[in-house]
C-alpha positions in Angstrom: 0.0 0.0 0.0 1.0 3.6 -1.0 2.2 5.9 1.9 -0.5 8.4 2.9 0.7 11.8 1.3 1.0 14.0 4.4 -2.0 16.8 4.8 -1.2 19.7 3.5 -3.6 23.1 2.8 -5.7 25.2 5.5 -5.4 22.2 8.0 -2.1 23.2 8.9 -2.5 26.6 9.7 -2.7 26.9 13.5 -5.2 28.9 15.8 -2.5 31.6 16.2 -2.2 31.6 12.9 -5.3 31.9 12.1 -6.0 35.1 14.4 -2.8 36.8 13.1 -4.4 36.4 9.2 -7.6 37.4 11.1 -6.0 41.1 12.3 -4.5 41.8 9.2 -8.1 41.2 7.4 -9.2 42.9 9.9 -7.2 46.0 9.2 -7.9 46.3 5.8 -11.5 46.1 6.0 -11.3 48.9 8.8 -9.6 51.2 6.3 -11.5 50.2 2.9 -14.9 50.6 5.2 -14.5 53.4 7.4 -16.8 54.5 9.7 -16.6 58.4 8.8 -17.8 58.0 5.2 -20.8 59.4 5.7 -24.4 57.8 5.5 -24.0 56.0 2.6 -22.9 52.3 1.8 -21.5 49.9 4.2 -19.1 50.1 7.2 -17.0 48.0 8.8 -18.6 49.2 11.9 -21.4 46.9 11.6 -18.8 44.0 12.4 -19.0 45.1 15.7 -22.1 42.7 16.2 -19.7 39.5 15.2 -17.3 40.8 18.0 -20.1 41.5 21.0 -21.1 37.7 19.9 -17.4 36.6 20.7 -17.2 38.6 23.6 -20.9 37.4 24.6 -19.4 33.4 24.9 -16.0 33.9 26.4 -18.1 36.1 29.4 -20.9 33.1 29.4 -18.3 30.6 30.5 -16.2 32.6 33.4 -18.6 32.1 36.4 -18.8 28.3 35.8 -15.2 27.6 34.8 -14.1 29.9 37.7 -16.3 28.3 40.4 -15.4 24.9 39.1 -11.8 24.9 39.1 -11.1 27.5 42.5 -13.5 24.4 44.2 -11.7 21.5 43.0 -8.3 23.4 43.5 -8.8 24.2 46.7 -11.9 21.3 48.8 -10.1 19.1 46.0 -6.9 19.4 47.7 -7.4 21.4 51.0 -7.6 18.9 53.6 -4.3 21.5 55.3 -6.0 25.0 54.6 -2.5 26.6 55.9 -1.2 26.1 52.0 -4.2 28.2 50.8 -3.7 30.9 53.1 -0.1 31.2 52.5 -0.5 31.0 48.3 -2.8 34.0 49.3 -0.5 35.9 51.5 2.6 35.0 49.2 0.4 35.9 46.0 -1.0 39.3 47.6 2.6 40.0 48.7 3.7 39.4 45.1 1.1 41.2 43.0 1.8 44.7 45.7 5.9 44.6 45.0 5.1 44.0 40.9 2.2 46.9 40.4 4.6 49.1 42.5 7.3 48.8 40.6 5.1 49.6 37.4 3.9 52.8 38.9 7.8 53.6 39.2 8.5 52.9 35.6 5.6 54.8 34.4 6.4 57.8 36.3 10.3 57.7 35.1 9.0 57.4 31.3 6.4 60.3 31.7 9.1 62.5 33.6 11.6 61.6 30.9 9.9 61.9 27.3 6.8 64.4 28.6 5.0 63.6 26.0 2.0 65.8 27.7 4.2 69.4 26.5 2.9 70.9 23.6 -0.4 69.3 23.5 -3.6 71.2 23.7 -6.8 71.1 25.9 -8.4 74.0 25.3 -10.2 72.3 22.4 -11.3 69.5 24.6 -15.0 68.8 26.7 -15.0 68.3 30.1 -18.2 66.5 30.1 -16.9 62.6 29.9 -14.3 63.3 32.3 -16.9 64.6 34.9 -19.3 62.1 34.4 -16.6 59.1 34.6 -15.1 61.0 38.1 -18.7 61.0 39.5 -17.6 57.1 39.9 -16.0 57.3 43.5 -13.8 54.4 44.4 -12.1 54.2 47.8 -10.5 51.6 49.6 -13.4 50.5 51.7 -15.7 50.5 48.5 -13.3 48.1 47.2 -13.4 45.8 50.1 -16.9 45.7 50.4 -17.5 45.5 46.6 -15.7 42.0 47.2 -17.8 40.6 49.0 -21.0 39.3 46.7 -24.5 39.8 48.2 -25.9 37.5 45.5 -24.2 34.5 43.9 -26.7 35.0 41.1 -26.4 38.5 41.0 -22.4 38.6 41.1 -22.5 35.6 38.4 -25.0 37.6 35.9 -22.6 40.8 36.4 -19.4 38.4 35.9 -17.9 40.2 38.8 -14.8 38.0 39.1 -13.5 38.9 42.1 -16.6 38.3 43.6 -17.3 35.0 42.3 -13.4 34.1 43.6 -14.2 35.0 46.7 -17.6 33.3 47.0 -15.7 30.0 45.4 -13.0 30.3 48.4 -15.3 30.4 51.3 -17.4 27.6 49.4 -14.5 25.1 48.8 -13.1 25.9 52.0 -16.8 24.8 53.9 -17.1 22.1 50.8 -13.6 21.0 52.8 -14.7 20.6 56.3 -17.9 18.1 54.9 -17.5 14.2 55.1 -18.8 11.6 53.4 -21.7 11.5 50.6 -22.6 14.9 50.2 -18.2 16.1 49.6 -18.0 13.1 46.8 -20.7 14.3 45.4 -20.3 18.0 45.2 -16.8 17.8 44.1 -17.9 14.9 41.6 -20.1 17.7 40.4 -17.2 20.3 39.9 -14.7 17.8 38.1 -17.5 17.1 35.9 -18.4 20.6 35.1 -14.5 22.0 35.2 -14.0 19.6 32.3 -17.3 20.4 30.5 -16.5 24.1 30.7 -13.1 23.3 29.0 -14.0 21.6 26.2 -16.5 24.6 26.0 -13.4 27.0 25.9 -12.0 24.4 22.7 -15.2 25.5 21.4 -15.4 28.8 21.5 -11.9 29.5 20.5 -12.9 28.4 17.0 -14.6 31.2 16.9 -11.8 33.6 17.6 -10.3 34.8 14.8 -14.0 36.1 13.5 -14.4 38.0 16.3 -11.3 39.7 16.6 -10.9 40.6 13.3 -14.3 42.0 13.6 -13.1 44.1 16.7 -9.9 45.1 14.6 -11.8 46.3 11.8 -14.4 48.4 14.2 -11.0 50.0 15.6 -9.9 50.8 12.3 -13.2 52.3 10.7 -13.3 54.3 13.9 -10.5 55.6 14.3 -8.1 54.7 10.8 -5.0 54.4 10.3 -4.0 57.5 11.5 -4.8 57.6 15.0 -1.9 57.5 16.1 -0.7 60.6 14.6 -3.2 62.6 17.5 -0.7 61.7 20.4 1.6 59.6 18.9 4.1 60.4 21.6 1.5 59.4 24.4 0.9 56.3 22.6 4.4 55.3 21.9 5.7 56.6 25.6 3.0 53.7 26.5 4.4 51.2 24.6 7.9 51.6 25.3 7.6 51.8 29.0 5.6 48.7 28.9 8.3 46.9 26.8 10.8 48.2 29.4 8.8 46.5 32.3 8.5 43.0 30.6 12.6 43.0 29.7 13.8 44.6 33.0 10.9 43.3 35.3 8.8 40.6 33.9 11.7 39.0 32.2 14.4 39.2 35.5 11.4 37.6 37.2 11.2 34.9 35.3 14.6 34.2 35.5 14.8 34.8 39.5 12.0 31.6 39.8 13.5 29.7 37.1 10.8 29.8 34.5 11.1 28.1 31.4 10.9 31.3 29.4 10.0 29.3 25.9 8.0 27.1 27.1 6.1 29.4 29.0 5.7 31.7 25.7 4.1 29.0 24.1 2.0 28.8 26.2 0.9 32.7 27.0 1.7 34.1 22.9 -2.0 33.1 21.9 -4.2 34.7 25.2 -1.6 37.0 25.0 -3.3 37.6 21.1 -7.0 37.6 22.4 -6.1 40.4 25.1 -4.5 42.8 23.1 -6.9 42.2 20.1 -9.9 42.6 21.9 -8.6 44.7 24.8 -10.6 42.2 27.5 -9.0 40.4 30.0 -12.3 38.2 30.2 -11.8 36.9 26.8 -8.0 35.7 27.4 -9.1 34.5 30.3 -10.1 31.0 30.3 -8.0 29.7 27.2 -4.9 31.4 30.4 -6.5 29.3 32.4 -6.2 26.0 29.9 -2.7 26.7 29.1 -1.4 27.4 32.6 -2.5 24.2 33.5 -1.1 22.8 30.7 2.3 24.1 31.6 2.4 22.2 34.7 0.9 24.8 37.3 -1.1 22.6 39.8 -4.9 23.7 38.9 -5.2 24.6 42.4 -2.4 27.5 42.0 -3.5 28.8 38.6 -7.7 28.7 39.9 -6.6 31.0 42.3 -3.8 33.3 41.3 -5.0 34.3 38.0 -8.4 35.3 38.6 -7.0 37.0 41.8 -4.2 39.1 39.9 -7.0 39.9 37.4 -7.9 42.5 40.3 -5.0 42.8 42.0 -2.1 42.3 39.7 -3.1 44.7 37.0 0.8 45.7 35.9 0.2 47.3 32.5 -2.8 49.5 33.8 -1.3 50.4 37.0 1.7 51.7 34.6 -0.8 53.3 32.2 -2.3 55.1 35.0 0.6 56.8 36.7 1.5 57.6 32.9 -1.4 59.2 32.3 -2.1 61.0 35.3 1.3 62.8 35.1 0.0 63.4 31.3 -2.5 65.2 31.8 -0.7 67.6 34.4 1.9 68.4 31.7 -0.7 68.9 29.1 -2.3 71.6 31.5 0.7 73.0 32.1 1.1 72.5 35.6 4.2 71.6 37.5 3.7 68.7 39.4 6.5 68.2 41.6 7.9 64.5 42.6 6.4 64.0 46.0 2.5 65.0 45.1 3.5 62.7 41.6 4.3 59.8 44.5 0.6 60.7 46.7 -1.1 60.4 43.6 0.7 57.0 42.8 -0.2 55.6 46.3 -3.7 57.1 45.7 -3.8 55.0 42.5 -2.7 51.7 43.7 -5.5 51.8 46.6 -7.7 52.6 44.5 -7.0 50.6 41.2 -8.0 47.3 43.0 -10.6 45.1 41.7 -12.2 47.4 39.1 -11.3 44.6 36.3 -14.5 44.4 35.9 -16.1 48.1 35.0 -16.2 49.2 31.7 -13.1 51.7 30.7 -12.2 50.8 34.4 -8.7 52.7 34.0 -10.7 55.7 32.7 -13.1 55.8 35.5 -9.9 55.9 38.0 -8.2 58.3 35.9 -11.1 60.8 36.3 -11.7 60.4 39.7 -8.0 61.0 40.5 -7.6 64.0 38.3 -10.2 65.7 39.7 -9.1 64.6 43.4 -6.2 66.3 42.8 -7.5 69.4 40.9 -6.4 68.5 37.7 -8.3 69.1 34.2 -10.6 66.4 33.3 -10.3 67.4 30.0 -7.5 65.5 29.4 -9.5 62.4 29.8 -11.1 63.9 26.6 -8.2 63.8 24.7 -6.7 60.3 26.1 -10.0 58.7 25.1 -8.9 59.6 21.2 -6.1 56.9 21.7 -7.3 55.1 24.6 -8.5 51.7 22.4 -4.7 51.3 21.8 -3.4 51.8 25.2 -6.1 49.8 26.5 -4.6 46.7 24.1 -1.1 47.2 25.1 -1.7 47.4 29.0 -4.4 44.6 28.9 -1.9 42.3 27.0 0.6 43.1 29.5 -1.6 42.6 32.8 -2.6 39.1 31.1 1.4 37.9 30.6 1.6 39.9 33.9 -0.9 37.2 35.8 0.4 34.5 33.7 3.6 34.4 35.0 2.4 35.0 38.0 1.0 31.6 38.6 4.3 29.7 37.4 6.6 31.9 40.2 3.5 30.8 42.9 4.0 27.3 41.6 7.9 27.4 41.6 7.7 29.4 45.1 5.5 26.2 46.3 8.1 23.4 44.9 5.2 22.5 42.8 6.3 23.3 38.8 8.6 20.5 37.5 10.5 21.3 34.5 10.2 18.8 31.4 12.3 17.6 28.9 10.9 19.9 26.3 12.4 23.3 27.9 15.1 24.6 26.4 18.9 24.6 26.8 18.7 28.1 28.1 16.1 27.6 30.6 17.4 24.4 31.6 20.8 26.2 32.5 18.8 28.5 34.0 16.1 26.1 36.4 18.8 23.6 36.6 19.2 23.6 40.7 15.8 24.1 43.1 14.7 27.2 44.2 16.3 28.6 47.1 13.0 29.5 48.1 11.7 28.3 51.5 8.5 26.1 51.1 6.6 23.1 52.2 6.7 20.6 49.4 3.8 18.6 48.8 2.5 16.4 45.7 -0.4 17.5 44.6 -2.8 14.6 44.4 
């Protein structure tokens, strides 16, 4: 018998693939449709309906893959509830040093390029930035936003934070139950965890349709030249972030021996859903999939990267302390360093778990500017680029929570390195982490 001929055509082409060809569509159908030419004929615009659908699934399958995997992870595996509260206290501890350092690096990029001089507000309305500052957020808001006064409620809202901390104090009573009733309920969250999964496979087919659909709505929105507005904001963005992922991220990696190829397999396509959709929720649970993959115990990644999705927000935490300082130099006012520092630790408090509220670093922005007597017009002309910022810092707080949940694992003795890492990385993870920790197997 003849050897099969190997397959060859659009078979090959692999999900990744496929979204890259997607964006690049995507793009040109933005710019051959745009949305400012006038009443007549089509717009690429009207994509935006195949993007909401997109959007619509990845947020239908949070609450149930959340609540699923944080109960196995932890009644699964929590018969000592010390190891949960000290993945919390070493994750909390964790996510604080990270975002602070980001709030450092944007302030030294802001201080150093100003790209706020020269730009003008005069022409600008004050009217979104007072409506999005009427949004208070303090400390104590936060804290008791947490806390969910309605599974239903927090589950139809997809308030993740929430729904992590409902899952905790469920799995850790689910842990304390014998018998019958803890076979069965956890039977029950297996069975779903692995449902909700395959439900992911699913709905990643769909992917590349919906964000090229969101690419092209960016495009026939804004075209190709929106970056020319406040190009210098925009790229001042950018390369501060690219400066925190080689000098942070990247040093971090190396510090808790991650294997950094393998572990960029593994992030490049969520990594490619955040920044083309600019939604943490939709990378979400294809993060969760692949973390697991990697090796992280399901336990670790069920907890830490819903958890940093609230607390560990790197790339907004930089874009905010950017942008504040922005819109002082645009108004002309001479911030010096210590209020820039107040307004940082202002920032941080209040930055935490807002994941989830629409143009969430906008609504912190406003309420800080005008805490601190600064124009709000400024959140007028940030909103002209703010789709692209938003892609670049939501990316970055994805890879941010990502690696995240390998340094927990490492931290815990509970990440074994394969064969398949590479030279580099084994030189690198070749010894054990000098890392105090109580090492025990997962079952």
């Amino acid at each position: 018998m003849a050897p099969t001929p190997p397959r060859t055509g659009l078979r090959r082409i692999t999900q990744t693939q496929w979204i890259v060809v997607a964006m690049v569509v995507g793009v040109l159908i933005g710019y051959l449709f745009p949305d400012r030419a006038g009443e007549a004929g089509w717009k690429a615009t009207e994509l935006q309906v195949l993007s909401n659908v997109f959007l619509r699934m990845i947020k239908s399958l949070i609450v149930p893959l959340l609540f699923a995997t944080l109960v196995v992870g932890i009644a699964g595996h929590g018969d000592d509830m010390k190891r949960v509260g000290k993945l919390a206290f070493r994750s909390i501890v964790y996510f604080e040093i990270v975002t602070t350092i980001a709030l450092a690096v944007g302030l030294l990029a802001v201080n150093i390029v100003k790209p706020g001089v020269g730009v003008n507000l005069a022409s600008a309305s004050t009217e979104l930035g007072a409506e999005l500052s009427k949004t208070k957020t303090t400390f104590s808001g936060v804290l008791e936003h947490t806390v969910p006064q309605s599974f239903a409620e927090a589950a139809s809202k997809n308030e993740v934070l929430q729904i992590v901390f409902f899952a905790i104090i469920f799995a850790v009573a689910l842990s304390q139950v014998q018998g019958q009733a803890k076979t069965f309920m956890l039977s029950f969250c297996e069975s779903l965890s692995e449902v909700m999964f395959k439900f992911v496979g699913i709905v990643m087919k769909f992917a590349p349709i919906g964000i090229g659909a969101a690419i092209a709505v960016t495009v026939s929105k804004s075209g190709l030249g929106v970056l020319k507005n406040l190009g210098v904001l925009v790229l001042t963005l950018y390369g501060a972030l690219i400066v925190f992922v080689l000098f942070v991220l990247v040093p971090i990696a190396i510090m808790f021996k991650v294997p950094i190829r393998r572990f960029w397999q593994a992030t490049k396509e969520p990594w490619l859903i955040a920044f083309t959709t600019a939604s943490s929720e939709a990378a979400l649970p294809l993060a969760l999939q692949n973390m697991e993959k990697l090796g992280v115990p399901r336990r670790i990644v069920s907890f830490v990267l819903p958890t940093g999705y609230s607390f560990n927000l790197d790339g907004s935490t930089l874009y905010l302390a950017l942008a504040s300082v922005f819109v002082a130099q645009a108004a002309g006012i001479d911030m010096p360093i210590s209020a820039q520092i107040l307004m940082m630790l202002t920032l941080m408090l209040t930055s935490k778990g807002v994941a989830a509220v629409p143009r969430a670093s906008l609504v912190i922005l406003s309420g800080a500017l005008a805490q601190f007597g600064l124009p709000l017009q400024g959140v007028a002309v940030i909103l002209g680029v703010d789709a692209l910022m938003d892609m670049a810092r939501t990316s970055i707080n994805l890879v941010g929570n990502c690696l995240a949940t390998v340094v927990m694992a490492r931290w815990e003795g509970t990440f074994e390195l394969s064969s398949a890492d590479t030279p580099v990385a084994d030189a690198l993870a070749g010894t054990p982490l000098r890392v105090p920790a109580v090492r025990t197997p997962d079952a």
